[in-house]
N, C-alpha and C positions, 0 to 999 in steps of 0.2 A: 413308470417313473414320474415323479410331480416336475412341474414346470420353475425351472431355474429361473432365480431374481435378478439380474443385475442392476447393480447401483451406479452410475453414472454421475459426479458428480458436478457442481454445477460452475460452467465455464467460467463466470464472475470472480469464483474463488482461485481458478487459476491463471486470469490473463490481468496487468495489467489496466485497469482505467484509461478510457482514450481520454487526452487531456484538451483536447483542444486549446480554448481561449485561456487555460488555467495559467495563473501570475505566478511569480516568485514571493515568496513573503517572507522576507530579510529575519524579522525576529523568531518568528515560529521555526527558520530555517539555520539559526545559530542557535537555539535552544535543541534542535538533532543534535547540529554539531556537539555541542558540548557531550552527548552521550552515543557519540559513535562507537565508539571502543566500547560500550555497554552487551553482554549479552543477550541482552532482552529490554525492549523497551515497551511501555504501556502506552496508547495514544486514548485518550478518553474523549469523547462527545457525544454528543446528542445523534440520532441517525440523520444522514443526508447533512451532514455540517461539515465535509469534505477533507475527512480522514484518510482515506484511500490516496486522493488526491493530491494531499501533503507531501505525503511519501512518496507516489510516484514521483511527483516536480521537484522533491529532493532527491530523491536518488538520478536522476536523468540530469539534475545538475550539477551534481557533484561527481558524474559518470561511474559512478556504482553498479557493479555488476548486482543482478541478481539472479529468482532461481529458473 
């Protein structure tokens, strides 16, 4: 028998962003709101312009569960 692959994937995608010092940012954070009730939302930027980031300190401030 050949040697089984497993794919493992990578933690990043599944935890969380530790936030540390991360702010709230009032209008970036009423522009979620306005499309919470949305199924699906697009967040676009450049890499490392703290996408992840957004969300997490929006969801933690509006006590939003997630998955």
């Amino acid at each position: 028998m050949g040697d089984a692959t497993v794919i493992v994937p990578a933690v990043a995608k599944l935890a969380p962003p530790r936030l540390g010092r991360a702010f709230e940012r009032a209008r970036l954070f009423a522009a979620l709101d306005e499309h919470a009730d949305s199924a699906a939302l697009w967040i676009g930027a450049a890499p490392g312009a703290g996408k992840s980031t957004l969300v997490a300190t929006w969801l933690r401030s509006r006590r939003l569960r997630t998955l």
